[in-house]
N, C-alpha and C positions, 0 to 999 in steps of 0.2 A: 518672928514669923515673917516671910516674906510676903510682899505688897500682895503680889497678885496669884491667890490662891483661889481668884473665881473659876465654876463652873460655865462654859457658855451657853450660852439659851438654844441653840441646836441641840447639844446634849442631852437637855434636860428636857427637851418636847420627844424627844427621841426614848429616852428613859426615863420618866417622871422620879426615881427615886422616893416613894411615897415615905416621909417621917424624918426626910434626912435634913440635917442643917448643912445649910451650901453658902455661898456667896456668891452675888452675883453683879457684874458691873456695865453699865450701857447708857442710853440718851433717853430719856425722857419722852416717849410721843405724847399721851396725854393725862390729865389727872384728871380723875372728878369726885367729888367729896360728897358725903351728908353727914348728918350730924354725928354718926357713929364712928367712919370709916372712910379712910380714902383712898382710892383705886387708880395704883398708877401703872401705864403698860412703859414695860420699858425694852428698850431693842440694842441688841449690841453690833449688831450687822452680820453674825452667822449665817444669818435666815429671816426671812421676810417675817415669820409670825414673830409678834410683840411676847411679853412674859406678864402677868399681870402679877405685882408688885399689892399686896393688902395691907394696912400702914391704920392702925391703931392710935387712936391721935393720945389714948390713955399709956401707951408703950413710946409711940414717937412724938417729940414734943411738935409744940406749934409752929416754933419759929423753923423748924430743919421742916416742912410739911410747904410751909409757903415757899422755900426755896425751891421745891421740886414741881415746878413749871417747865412748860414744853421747851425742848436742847438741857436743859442741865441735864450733869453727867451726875452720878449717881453710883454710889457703894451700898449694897444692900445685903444685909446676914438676915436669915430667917431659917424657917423650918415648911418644906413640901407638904401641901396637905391637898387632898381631893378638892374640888373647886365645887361649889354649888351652881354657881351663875351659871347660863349658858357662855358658848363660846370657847373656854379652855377645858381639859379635865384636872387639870394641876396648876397650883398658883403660892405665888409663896409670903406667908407669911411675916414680916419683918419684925424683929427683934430690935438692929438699930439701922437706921441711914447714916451715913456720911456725903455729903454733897461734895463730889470732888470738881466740879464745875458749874457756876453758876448763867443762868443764863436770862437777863433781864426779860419780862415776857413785852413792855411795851416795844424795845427794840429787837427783840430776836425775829429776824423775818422770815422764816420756816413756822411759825402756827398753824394749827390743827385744821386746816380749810385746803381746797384743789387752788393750786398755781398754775399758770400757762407755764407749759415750756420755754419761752422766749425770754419767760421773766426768771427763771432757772437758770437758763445760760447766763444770766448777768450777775447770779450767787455762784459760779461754778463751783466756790469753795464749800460751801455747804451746799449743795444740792445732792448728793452723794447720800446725806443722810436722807432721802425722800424715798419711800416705798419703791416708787419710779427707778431712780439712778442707782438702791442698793440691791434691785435686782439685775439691773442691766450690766453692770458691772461686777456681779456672784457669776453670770451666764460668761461674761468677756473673757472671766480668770479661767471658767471650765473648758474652754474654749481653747483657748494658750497653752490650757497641758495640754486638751488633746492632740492640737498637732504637733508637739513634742510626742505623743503616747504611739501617732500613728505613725509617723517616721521610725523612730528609732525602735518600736516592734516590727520594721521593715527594714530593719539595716543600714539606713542611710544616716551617715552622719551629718551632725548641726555644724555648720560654717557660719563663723563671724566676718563676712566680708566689711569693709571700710565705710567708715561714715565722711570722711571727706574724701574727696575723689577727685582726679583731676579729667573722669572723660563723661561726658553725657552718653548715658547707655542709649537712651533714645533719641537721639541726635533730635530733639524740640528745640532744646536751648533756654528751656524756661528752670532755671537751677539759680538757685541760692550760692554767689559769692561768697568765700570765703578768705578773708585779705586780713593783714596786720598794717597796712599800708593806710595810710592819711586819707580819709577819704575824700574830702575836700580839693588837697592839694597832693597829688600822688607825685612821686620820682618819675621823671622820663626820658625816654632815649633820645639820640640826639633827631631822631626822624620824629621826636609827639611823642610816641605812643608811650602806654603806663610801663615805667622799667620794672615788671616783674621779678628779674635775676635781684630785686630787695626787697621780694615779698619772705616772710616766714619758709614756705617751701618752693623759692624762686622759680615760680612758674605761677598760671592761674589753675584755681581749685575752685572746687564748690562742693556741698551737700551733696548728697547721692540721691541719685532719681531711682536707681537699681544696685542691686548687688548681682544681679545676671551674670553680667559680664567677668566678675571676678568669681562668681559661683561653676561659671563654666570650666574657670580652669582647675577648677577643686574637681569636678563632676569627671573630666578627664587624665584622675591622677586615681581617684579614692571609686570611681565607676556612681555610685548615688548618692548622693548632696542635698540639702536642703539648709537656706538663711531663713533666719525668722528678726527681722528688724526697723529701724526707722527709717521711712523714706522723703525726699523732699522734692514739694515741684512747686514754683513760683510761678503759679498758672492762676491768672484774676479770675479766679468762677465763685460767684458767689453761689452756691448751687447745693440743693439737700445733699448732696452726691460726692460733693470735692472737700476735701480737704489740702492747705498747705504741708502737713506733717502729719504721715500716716504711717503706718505698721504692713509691712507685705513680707508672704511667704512665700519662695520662691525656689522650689524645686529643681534640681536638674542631674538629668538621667544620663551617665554613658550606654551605649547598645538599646538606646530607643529609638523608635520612628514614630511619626504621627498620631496613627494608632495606639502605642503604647501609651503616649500622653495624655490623650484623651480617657483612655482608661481608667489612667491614674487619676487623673483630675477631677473624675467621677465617683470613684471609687473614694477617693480623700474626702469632698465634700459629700456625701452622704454616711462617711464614719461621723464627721464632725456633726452632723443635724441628730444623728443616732446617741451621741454621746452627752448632746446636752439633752436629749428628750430624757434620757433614760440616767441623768444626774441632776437637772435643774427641774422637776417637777414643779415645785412649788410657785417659782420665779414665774417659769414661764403659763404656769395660770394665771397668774396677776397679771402679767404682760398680758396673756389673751383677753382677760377680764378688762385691763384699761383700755386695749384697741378697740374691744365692741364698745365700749364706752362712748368713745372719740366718735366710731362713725356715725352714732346715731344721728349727729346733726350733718353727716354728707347726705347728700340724693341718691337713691337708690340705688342708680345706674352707679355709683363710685363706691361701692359699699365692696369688702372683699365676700366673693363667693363662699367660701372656708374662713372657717376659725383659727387662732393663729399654728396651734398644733395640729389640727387636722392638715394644715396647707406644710407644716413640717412633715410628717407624715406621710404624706402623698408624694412630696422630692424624694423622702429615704428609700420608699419602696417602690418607684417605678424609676423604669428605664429612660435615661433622656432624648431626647429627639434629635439626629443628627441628620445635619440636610449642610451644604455648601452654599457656601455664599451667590454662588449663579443662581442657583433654588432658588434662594433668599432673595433676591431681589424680583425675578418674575413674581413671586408670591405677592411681593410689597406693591410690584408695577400694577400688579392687578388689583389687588384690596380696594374696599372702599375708601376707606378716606384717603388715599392716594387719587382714586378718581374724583371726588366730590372737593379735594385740594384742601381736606382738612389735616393735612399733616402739615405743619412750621416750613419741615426741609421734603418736595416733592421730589419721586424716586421718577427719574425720567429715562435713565441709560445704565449700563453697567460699568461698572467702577466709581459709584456713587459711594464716599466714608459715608455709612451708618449710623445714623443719630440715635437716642436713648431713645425717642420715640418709636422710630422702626424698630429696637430689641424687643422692646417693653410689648410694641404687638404682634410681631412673631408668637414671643412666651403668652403673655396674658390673651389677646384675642383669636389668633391662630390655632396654637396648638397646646394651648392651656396645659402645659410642660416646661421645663427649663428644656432649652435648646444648646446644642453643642456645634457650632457656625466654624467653618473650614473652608480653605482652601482660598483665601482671600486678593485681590490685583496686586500685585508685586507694588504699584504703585503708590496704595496708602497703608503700607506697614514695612519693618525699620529692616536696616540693612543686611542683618544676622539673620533674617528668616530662609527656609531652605527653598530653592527656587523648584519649582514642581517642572515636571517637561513640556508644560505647554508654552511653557516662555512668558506667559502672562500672568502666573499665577504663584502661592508661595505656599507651604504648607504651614500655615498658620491655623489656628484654633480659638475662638472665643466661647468662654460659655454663660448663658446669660438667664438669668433668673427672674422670676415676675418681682415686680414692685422695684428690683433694684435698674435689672439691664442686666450692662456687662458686671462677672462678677471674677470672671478669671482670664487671661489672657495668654495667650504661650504658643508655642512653633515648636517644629523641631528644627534645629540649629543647621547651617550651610557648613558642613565638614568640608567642603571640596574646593583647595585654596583659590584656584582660579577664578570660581563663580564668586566666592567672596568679596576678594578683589578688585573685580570687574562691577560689584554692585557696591562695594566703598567708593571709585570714583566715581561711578555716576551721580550716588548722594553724595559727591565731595568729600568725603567723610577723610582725613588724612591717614593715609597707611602707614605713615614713620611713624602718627604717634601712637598707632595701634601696634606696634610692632609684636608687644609681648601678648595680643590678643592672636595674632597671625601665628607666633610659634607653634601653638598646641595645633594648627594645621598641618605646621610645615613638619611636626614631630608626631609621631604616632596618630593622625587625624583617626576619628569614628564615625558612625551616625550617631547623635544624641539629641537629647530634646527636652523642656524642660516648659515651666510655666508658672505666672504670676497671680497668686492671692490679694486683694485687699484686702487685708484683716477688718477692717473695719465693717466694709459694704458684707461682709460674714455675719459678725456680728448685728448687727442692722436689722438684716435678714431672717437670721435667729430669734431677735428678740420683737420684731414686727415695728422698730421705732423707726418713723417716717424722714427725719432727719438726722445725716452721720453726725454731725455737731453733737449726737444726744447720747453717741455709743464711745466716746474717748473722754478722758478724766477733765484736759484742761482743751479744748479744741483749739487750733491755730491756722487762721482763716485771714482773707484779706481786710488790714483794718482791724485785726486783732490776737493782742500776744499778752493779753491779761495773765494773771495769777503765774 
């Protein structure tokens, strides 16, 4: 008979099967004994609720009883029977145990008690098994289909653009090297510099900050496109907010303009909050239930307004605030703690970059709505943006969410090779080596437009977890490449 003939404990809270002998396999969360009986809840990670396990110490012997302490893995045959206890309606009887892992209880550091977060990132390999991380990450999974479900029930096909890259979409410059070359003592020309023409792909390369750039020229062959992958930026923010290696979706549209973007962009993240309310119930009770938890010890004034589905809820089903970046700042010039100078970075002029603070109170003190921000200075955003007619200005888009800030970013695209051009040289940006970026200009040019997800600050957001470090499996952050 083959190994693994279990039932899993979604199934079976779902269909109780009263009378049926099943098998069931999972970890251990807690045991507690008397003298008759000992009650162990076991979890296999389908679903948040545990199985409660009844174990006959006249049926299962002593010695396999003691093994089944908190993390051991666990093989269990029995028979479904109506539960008496409160708390479950069905629970299952054991016939025999097999311990297929054991788990010493002095050393296993996952025991039946609340852990800090901080002290969690530092098990990342086992924290996954906590109430905490094996909902955050049931909601992550729901999450990932759906923007696979919502795309491609819209026609747009998945592109896998390149994970090493030879061009900085966002001309920062803060990208992860990628060299086969000595690091130490590298080859070099006769002028110094590092001889590239003897790297792996003689040239310099690095990680990808975007797949934009090479999604565009999918977006202008197949008309609508969407990447869904890893991204990289060697950007030192130790910050709830950054991560060195994240996940972005990144859409883009032939025959869109601004407006259409914006649409989409709303219309996408209100499928994705609808789809985990209306799949992850369970999870994100818990999540509700640990955040009220957490804030009881904030001050009042810090406490969220809403519950954590209520505040899902309220994104899915209202319309979001759209106001231009001009707006947006008179708003800010005037605010109080702009006046009273309680903001970090004061809002003094126009063409002021926007700090998370200013997002954060547009959304949460202002207009206590996710805001949809346009129309931004040509001067602090990238060279591909489409330049509006006032010469000053670009049709760029951000949209920004309470608790996070920014949570999407995107333009519609400069079709008109001239202006292009004319805004590569003035960011220096080189045009030889853009050359194969400039063709889909120089060849059948459109309007198009497109825009960027963090997967992560998504999920974050979903799941109400204060820190990104808490919504990705192994985080990879400055000063840190563990596991």
């Amino acid at each position: 008979m083959a190994f693994n003939n279990r039932v899993k404990i979604k199934s079976l809270l779902e269909q109780p099967l009263i009378g049926a002998e099943v098998t069931i396999m999972g970890w251990v969360r807690t045991k507690r004994s008397n003298k008759n009986v000992s009650f162990i809840a076991l979890n296999d990670g389908s679903i948040i609720t545990n199985y409660q396990v009844v174990a006959d110490p006249n049926v299962i012997s002593e010695e396999i009883l003691k093994k089944c302490s908190t993390g051991a893995c666990l093989k269990v045959n029995g028979t479904i029977v109506e539960s008496q206890g409160a708390g479950q309606a069905a629970e299952l009887h054991a016939s025999s145990i097999e311990v297929l892992g054991e788990a010493d209880p002095e050393k296993y550091p996952l025991q039946p008690k609340k852990h800090s977060l901080e002290f969690l990132r530092e098990i990342a390999h086992l924290r996954i098994r906590t109430n905490t991380f094996s909902a955050v990450f049931r909601v992550r999974h729901a999450l990932a289909y759906a923007v696979h479900k919502y795309f491609n029930d819209k026609g747009f096909f998945y592109i896998h653009t390149p994970i090493i890259t030879a061009s900085d979409a966002e001309g920062a410059g803060e990208t992860f090297k990628v060299t086969t070359l000595e690091i130490g003592n590298p080859p070099r020309t006769e002028d110094g510099a590092v001889d590239f023409k003897q790297d792996f792909f003689e040239r310099e390369a690095n990680l990808t900050v975007s797949g934009q750039l090479e999604g565009e020229l999918a977006a202008l062959a197949l008309s609508e496109i969407y990447t869904f992958g890893p991204t990289f930026r060697a950007e030192n923010s130790n910050t709830t907010r950054h991560l060195a290696e994240f996940w972005m979706i990144e859409p883009e549209m032939a025959f869109y303009d601004a407006e259409d973007n914006a649409d989409l962009a709303e219309d996408f993240l209100k499928y994705l909050i609808r789809y985990a309310l209306e799949n992850c119930e369970d999870d994100l009770k818990f999540l509700e239930a640990r955040l009220l938890d957490e804030e009881k010890s904030k001050p009042a004034d810090q406490r969220s307004e809403m519950g954590l589905i209520e505040k899902l809820k309220f994104v899915a089903d209202n319309d979001f605030v759209r106001i231009t970046y001009t707006e947006a700042i008179d708003i800010l010039r005037n605010s109080k703690p702009n006046k009273k100078k309680k903001f970090q970075y004061l809002i003094e002029s126009w063409g002021a970059d926007l700090q998370s603070e200013h997002e954060r109170y547009l959304v949460e003190k202002h207009f206590k709505k996710p805001v949809i921000l346009t129309d931004y200075p040509k001067e602090i955003k990238a060279f591909y943006m489409r330049q509006n007619e006032d010469g000053k200005t670009v049709a760029a888009m951000d949209i920004l969410f309470p608790g996070i800030g920014e949570i999407i970013g995107g333009s519609q695209r400069e079709e008109r090779m001239d202006k292009l051009v004319q805004r590569m040289e003035e960011m220096d940006i080189p045009t030889e080596e853009m050359w194969w970026f400039l063709d889909t200009r120089r060849f059948g040019s459109t309007p198009h437009a497109g825009f960027g997800l963090g997967f992560e600050r998504m999920v974050q957001f979903v799941t109400g977890m204060g820190n990104i470090r808490d919504v990705i499996a192994f985080p990879r952050t400055p000063g840190n490449a563990e596991f």
